[in-house]
C-alpha positions in Angstrom: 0.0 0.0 0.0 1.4 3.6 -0.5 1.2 6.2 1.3 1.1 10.5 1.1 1.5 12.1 3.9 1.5 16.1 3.7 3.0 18.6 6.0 3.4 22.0 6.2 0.4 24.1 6.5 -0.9 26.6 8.8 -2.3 29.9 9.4 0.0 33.1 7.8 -0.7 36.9 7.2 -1.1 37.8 3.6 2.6 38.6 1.6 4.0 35.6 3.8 5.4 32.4 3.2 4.5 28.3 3.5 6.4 25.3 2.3 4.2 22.3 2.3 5.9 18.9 2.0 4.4 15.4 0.8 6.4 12.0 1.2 5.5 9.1 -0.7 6.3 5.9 1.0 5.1 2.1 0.3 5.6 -0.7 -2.2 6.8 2.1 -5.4 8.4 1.0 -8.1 8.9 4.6 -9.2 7.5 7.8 -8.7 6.2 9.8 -12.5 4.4 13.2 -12.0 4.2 14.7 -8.4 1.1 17.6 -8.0 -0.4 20.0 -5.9 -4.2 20.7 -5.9 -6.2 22.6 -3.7 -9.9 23.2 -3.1 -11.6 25.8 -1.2 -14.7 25.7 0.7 -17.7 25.6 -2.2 -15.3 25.5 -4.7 -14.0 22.4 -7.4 -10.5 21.0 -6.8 -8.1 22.0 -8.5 -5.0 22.4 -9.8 -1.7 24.5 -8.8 1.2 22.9 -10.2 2.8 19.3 -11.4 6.2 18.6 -11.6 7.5 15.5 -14.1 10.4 12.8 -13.3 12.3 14.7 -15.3 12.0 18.2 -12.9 9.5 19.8 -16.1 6.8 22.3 -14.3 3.7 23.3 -14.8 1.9 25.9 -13.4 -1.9 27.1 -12.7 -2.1 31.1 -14.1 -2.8 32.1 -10.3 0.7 31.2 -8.9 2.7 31.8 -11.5 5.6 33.9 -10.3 4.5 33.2 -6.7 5.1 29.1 -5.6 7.9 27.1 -6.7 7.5 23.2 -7.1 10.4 20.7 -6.5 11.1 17.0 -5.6 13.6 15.0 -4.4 13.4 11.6 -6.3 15.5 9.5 -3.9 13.2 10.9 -0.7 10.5 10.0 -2.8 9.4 13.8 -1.8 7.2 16.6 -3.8 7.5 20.6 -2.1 5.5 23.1 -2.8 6.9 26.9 -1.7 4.2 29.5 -1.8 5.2 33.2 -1.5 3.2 36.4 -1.3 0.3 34.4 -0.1 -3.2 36.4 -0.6 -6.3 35.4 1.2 -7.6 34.3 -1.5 -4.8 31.1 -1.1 -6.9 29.9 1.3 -8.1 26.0 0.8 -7.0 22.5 1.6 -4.3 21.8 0.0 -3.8 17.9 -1.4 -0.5 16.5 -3.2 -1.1 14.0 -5.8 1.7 11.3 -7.0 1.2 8.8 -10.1 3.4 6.1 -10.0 4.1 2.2 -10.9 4.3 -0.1 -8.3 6.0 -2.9 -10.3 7.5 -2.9 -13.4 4.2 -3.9 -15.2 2.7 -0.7 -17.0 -0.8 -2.6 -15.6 0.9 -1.5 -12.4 0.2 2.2 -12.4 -1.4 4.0 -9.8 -2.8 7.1 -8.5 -2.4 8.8 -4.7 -4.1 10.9 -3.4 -2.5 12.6 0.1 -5.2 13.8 3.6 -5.1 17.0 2.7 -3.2 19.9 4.5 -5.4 23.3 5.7 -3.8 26.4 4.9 -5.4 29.6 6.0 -4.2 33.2 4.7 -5.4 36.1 6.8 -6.1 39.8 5.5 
């Protein structure tokens, strides 16, 4: 069974800073894309950024400029760095890891982490 677990949130004033973490840990035969979603309250989930086995990024229009996305592959480890936080940052904040637990292509999977809360405040 794999597992996500998420650290790293919290409560900060708008303009500051967060890093969130997410280790992956389990039966992985290798780790593919890593990603950050987040949802807020009455709103879809959805995406911030991804990050490929290869370090390529993607970001959502909204944090562009503002959160950095990185990963150590031996840690098995996806980080998300958000700067000049607004409140409208504000949501639950869920990594999201696809890898392959054998070698078998059949074998590919996708994780979803608990969620971490992060609150900006105006």
């Amino acid at each position: 069974q794999v597992q996500l677990v998420e650290s790293g949130g919290g409560l900060v004033q708008a303009g500051g800073s967060l890093g969130l973490s997410c280790v992956a840990s389990g039966r992985i035969f290798s780790v593919n894309d890593m990603a950050w979603y987040r949802q807020a309250p009455g709103k879809q989930r959805e995406l911030v950024a991804a990050i490929t086995s290869g370090a390529r990024t993607n970001y959502a229009d909204f944090v562009k400029g503002r959160f950095t996305i990185s990963r150590d592959n031996v840690k098995k480890t996806v980080y998300l760095q958000m700067n000049s936080l607004t409140p409208e940052d504000t949501a639950v904040y869920y990594c999201n890891v696809d890898v392959f637990l054998t070698y078998l292509s059949s074998s590919r999977r996708q994780y979803w982490g608990q969620g971490t809360q992060v609150t900006v405040s105006s």
